[in-house]
HTML snippet that shows the backbone in 3Dmol.js (N, CA, C, O; Angstrom):
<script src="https://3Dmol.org/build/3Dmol-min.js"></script>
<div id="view" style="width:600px;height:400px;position:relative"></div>
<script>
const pdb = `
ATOM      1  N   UNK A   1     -11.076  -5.427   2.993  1.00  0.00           N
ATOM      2  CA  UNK A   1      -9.774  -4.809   3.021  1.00  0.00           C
ATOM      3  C   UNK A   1      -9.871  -3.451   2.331  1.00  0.00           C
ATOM      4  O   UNK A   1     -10.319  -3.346   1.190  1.00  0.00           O
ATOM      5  N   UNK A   2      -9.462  -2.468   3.014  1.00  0.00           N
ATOM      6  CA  UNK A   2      -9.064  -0.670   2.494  1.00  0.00           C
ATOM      7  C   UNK A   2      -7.960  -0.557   2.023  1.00  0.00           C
ATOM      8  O   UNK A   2      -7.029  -1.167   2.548  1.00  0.00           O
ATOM      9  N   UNK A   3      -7.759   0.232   0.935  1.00  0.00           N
ATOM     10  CA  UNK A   3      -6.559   0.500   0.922  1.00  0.00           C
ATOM     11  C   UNK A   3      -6.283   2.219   1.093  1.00  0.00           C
ATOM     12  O   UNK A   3      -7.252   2.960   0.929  1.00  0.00           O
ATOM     13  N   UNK A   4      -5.135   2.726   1.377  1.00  0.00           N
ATOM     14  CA  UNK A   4      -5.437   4.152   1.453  1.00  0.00           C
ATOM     15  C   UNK A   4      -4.993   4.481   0.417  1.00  0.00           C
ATOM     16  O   UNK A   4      -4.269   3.830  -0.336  1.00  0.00           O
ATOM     17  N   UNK A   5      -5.690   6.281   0.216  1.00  0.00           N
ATOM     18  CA  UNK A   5      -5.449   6.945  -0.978  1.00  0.00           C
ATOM     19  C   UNK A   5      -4.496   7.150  -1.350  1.00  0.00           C
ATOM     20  O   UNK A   5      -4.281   7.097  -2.561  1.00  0.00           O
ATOM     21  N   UNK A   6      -3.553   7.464  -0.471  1.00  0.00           N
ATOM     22  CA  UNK A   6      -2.214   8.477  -0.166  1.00  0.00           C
ATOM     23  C   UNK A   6      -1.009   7.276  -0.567  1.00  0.00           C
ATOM     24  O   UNK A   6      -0.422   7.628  -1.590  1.00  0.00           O
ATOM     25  N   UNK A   7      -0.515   6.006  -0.043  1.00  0.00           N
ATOM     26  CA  UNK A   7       0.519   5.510   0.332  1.00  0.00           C
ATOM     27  C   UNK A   7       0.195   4.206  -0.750  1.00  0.00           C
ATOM     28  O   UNK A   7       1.071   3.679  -1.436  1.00  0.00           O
ATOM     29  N   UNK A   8      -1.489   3.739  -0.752  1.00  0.00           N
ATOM     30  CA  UNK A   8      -1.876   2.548  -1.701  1.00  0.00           C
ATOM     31  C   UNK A   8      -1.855   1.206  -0.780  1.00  0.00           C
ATOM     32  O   UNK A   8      -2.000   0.071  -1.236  1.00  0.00           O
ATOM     33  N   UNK A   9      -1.603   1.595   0.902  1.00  0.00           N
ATOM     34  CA  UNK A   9      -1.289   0.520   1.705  1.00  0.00           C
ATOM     35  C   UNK A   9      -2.331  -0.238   1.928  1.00  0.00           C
ATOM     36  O   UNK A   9      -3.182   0.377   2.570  1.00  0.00           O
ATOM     37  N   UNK A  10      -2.679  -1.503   1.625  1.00  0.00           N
ATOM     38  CA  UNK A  10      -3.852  -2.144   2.157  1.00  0.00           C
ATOM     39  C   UNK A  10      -3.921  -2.971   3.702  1.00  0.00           C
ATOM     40  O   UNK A  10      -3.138  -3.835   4.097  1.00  0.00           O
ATOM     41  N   UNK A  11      -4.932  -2.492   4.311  1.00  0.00           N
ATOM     42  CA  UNK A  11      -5.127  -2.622   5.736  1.00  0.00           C
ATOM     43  C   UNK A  11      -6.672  -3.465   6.159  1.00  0.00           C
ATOM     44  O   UNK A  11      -7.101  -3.954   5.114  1.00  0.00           O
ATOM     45  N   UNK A  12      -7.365  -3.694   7.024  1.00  0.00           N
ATOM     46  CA  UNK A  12      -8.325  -4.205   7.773  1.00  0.00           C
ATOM     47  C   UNK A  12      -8.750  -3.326   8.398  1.00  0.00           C
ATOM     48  O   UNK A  12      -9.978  -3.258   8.433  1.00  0.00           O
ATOM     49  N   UNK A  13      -7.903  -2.206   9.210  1.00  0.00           N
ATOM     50  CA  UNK A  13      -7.639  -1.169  10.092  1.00  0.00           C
ATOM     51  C   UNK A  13      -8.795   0.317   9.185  1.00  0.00           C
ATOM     52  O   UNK A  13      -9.130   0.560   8.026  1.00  0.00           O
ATOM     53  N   UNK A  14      -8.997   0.849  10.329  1.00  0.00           N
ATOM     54  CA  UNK A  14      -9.330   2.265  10.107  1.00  0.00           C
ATOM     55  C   UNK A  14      -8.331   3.641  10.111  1.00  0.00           C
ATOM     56  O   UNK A  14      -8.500   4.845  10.303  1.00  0.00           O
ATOM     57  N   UNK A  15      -7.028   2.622   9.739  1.00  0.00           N
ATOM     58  CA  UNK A  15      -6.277   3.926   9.655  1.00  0.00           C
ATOM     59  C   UNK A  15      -4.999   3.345   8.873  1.00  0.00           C
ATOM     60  O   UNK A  15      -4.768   2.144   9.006  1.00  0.00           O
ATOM     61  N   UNK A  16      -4.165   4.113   8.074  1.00  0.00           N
ATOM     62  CA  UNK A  16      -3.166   3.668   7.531  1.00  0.00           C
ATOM     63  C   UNK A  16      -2.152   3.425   8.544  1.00  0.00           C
ATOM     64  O   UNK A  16      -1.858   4.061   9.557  1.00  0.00           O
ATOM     65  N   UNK A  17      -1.571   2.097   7.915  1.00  0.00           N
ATOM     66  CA  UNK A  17      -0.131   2.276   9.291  1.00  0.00           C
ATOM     67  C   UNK A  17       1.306   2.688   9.067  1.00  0.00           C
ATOM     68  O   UNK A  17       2.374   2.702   9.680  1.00  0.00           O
ATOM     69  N   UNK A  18       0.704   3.084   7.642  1.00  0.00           N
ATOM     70  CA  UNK A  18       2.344   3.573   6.908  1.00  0.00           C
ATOM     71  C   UNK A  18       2.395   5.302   7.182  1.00  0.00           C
ATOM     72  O   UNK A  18       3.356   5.990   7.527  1.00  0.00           O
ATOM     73  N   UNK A  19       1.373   5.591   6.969  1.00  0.00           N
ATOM     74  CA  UNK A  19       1.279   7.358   6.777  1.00  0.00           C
ATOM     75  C   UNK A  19       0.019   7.918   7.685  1.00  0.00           C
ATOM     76  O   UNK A  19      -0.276   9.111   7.607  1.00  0.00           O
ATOM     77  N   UNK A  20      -0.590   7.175   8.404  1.00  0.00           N
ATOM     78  CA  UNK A  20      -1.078   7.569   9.231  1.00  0.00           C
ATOM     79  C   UNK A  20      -2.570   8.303   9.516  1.00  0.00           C
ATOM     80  O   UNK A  20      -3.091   8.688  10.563  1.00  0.00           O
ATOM     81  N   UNK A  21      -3.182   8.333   7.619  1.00  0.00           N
ATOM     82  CA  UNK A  21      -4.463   8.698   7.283  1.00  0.00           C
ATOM     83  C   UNK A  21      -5.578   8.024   7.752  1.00  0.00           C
ATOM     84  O   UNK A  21      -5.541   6.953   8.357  1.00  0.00           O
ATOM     85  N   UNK A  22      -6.685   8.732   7.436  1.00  0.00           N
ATOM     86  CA  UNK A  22      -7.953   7.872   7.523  1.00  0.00           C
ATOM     87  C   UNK A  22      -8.221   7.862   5.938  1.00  0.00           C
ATOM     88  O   UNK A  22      -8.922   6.984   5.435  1.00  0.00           O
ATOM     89  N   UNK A  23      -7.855   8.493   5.468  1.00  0.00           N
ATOM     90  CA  UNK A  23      -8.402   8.680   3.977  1.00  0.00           C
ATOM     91  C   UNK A  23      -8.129   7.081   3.155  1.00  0.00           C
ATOM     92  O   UNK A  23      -7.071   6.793   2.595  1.00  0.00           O
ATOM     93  N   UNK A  24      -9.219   6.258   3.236  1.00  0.00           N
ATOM     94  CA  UNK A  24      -8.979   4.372   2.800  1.00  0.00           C
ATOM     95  C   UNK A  24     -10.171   4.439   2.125  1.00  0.00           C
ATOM     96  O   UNK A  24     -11.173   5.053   2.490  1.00  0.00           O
ATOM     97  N   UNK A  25     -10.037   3.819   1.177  1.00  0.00           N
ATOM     98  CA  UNK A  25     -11.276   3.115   0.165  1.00  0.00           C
ATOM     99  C   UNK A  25     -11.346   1.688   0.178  1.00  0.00           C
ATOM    100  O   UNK A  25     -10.329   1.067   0.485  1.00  0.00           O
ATOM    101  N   UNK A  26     -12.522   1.002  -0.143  1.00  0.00           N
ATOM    102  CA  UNK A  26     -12.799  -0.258  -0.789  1.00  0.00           C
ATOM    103  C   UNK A  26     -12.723  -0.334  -2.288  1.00  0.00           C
ATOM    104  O   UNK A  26     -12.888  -1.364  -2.942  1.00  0.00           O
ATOM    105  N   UNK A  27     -12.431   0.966  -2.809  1.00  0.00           N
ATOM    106  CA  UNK A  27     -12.595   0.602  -4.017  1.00  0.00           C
ATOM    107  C   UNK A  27     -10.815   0.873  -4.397  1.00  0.00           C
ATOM    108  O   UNK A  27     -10.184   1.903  -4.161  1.00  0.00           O
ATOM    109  N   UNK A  28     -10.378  -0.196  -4.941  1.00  0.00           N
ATOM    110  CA  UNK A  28      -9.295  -0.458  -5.520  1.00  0.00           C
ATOM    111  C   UNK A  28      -9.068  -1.901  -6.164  1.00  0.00           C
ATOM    112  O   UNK A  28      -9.702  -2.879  -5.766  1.00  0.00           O
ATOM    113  N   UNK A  29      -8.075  -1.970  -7.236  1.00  0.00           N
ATOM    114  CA  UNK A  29      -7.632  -2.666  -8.055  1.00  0.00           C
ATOM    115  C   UNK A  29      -6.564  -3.564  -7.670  1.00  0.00           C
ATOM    116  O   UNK A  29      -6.031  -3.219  -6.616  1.00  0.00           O
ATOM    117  N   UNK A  30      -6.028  -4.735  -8.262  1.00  0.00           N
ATOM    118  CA  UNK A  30      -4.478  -5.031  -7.884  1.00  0.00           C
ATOM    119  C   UNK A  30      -4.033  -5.101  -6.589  1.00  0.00           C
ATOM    120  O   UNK A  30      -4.268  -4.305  -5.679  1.00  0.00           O
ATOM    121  N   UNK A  31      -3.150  -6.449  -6.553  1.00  0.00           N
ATOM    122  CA  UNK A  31      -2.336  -6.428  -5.283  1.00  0.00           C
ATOM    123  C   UNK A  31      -0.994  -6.991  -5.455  1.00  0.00           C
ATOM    124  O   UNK A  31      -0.806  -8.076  -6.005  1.00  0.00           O
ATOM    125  N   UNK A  32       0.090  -6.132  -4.905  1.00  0.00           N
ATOM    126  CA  UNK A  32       1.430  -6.495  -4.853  1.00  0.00           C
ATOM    127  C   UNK A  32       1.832  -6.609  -3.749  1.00  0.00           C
ATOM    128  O   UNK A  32       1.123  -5.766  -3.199  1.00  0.00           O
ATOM    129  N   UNK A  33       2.571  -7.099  -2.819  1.00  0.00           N
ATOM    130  CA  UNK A  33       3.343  -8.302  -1.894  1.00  0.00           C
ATOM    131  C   UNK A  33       5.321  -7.584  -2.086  1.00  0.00           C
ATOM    132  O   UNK A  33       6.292  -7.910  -2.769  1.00  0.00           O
ATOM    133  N   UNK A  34       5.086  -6.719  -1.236  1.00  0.00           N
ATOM    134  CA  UNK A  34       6.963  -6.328  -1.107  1.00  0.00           C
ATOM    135  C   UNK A  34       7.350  -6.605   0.176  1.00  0.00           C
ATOM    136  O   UNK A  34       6.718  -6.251   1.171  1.00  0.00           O
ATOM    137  N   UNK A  35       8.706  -7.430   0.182  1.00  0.00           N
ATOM    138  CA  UNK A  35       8.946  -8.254   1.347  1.00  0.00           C
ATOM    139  C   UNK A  35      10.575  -7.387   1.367  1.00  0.00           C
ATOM    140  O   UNK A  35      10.809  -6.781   2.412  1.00  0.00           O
ATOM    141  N   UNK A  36      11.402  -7.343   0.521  1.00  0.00           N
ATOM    142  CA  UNK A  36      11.765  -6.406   0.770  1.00  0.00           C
ATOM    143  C   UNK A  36      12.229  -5.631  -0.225  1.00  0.00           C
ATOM    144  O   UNK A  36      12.844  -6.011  -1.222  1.00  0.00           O
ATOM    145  N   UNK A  37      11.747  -3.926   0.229  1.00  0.00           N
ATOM    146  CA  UNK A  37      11.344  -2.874  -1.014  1.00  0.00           C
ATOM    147  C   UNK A  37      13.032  -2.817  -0.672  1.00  0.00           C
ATOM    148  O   UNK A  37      13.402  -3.839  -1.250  1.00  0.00           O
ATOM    149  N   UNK A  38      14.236  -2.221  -0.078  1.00  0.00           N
ATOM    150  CA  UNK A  38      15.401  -2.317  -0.576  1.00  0.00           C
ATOM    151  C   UNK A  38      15.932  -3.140  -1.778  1.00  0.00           C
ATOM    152  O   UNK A  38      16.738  -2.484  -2.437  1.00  0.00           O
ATOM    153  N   UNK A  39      15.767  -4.073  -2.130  1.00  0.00           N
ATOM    154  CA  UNK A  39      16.234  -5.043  -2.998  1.00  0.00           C
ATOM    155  C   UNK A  39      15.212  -5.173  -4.202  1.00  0.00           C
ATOM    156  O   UNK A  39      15.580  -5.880  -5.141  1.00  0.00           O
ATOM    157  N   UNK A  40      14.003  -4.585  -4.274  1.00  0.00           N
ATOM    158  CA  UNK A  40      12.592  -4.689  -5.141  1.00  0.00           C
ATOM    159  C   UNK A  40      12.729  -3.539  -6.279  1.00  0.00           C
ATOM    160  O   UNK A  40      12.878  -2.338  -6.054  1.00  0.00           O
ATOM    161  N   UNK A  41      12.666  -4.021  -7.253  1.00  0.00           N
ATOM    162  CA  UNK A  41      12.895  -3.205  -8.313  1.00  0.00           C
ATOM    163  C   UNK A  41      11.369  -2.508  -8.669  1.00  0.00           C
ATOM    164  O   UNK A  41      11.109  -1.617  -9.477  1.00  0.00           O
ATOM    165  N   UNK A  42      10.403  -3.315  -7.687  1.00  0.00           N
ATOM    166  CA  UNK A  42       8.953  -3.471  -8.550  1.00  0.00           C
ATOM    167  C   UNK A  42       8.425  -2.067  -7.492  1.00  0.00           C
ATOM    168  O   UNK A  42       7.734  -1.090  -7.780  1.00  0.00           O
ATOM    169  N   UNK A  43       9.139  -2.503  -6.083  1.00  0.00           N
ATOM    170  CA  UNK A  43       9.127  -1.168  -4.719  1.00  0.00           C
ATOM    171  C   UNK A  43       9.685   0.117  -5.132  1.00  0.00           C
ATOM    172  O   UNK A  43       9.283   1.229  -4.789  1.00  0.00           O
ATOM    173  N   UNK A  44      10.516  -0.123  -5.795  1.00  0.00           N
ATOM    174  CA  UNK A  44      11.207   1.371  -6.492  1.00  0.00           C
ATOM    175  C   UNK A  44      10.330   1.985  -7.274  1.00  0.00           C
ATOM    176  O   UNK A  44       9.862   3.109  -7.091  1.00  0.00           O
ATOM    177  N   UNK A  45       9.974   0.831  -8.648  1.00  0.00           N
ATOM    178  CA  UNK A  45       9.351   2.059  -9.275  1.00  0.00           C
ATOM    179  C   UNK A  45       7.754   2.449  -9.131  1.00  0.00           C
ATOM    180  O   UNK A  45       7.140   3.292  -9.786  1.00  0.00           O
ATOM    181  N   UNK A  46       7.341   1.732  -8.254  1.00  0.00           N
ATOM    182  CA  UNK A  46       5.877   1.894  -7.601  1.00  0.00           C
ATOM    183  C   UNK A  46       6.156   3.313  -6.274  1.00  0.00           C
ATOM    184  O   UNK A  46       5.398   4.227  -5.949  1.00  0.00           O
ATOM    185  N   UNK A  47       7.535   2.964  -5.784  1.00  0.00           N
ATOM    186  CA  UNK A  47       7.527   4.311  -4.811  1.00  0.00           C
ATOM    187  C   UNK A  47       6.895   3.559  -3.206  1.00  0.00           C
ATOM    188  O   UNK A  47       6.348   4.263  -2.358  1.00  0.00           O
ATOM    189  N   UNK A  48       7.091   2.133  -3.040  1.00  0.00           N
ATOM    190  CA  UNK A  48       6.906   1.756  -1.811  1.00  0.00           C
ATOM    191  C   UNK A  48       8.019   1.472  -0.692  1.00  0.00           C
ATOM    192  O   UNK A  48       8.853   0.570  -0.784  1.00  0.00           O
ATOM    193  N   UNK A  49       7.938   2.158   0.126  1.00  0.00           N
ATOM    194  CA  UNK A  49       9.179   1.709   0.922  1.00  0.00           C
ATOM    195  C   UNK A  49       9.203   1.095   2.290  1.00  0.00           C
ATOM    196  O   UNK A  49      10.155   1.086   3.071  1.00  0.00           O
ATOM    197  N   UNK A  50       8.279   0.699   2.421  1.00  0.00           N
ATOM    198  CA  UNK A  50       7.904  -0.435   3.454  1.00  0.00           C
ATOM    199  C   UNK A  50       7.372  -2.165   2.840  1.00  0.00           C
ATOM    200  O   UNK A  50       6.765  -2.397   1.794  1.00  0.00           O
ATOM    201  N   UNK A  51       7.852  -3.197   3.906  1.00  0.00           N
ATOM    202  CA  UNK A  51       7.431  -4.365   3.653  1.00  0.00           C
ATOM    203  C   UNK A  51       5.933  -4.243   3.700  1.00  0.00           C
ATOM    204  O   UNK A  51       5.463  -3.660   4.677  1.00  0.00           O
ATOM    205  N   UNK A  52       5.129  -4.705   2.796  1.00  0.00           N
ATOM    206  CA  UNK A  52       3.803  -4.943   3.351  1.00  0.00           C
ATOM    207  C   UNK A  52       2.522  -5.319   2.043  1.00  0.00           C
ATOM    208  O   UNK A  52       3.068  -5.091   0.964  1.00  0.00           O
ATOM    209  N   UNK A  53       1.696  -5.592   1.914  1.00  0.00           N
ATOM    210  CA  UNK A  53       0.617  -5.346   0.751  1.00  0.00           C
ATOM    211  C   UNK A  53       0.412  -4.588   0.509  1.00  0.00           C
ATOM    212  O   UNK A  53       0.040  -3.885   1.449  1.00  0.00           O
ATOM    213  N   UNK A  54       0.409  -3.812  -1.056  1.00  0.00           N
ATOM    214  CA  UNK A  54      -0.098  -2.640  -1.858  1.00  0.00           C
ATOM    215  C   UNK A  54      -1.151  -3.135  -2.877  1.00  0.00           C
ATOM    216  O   UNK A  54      -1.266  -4.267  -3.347  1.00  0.00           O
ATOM    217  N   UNK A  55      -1.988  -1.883  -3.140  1.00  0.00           N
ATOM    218  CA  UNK A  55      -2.843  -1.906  -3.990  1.00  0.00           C
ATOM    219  C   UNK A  55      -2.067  -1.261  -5.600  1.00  0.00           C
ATOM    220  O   UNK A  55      -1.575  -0.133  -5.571  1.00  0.00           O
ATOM    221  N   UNK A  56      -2.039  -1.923  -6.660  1.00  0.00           N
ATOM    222  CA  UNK A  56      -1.778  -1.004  -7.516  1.00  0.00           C
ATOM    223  C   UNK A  56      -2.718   0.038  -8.090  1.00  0.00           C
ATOM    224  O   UNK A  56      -2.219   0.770  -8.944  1.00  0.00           O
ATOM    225  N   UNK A  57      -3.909   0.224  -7.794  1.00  0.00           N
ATOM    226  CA  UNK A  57      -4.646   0.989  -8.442  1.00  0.00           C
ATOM    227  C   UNK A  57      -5.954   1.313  -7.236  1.00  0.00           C
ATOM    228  O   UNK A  57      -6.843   0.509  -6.959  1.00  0.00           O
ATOM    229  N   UNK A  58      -5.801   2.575  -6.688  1.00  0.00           N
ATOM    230  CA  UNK A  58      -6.777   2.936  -5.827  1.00  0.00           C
ATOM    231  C   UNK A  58      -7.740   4.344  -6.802  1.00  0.00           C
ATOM    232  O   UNK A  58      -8.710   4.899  -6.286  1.00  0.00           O
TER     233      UNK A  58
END
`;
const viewer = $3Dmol.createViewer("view");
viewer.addModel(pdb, "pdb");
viewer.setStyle({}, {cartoon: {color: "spectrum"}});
viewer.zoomTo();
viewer.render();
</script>
């Protein structure tokens, strides 16, 4: 699993599907689970605004 530099989105994929980069590493830390960032206090102050898996630390 990659996550990208830019957004922190973790994917399988060769490309982000949030922002649309190639720019993804293997090297990252942490994983958070926002199901929904409207109501997520944890999505706010991380700055995620899509449902999906994040890395906290790329």
């Amino acid at each position: 699993m990659r996550a990208c530099k830019i957004c922190h989105r973790l994917t399988e994929d060769k490309e982000c599907p949030v922002c649309k980069t190639k720019e993804l590493t293997e090297n990252w830390q942490g994983i958070v689970v926002i199901f929904n960032p409207e109501k997520s206090e944890i999505a706010k102050e991380l700055g995620f605004l899509e449902s999906g898996k994040y890395a906290i630390k790329v």
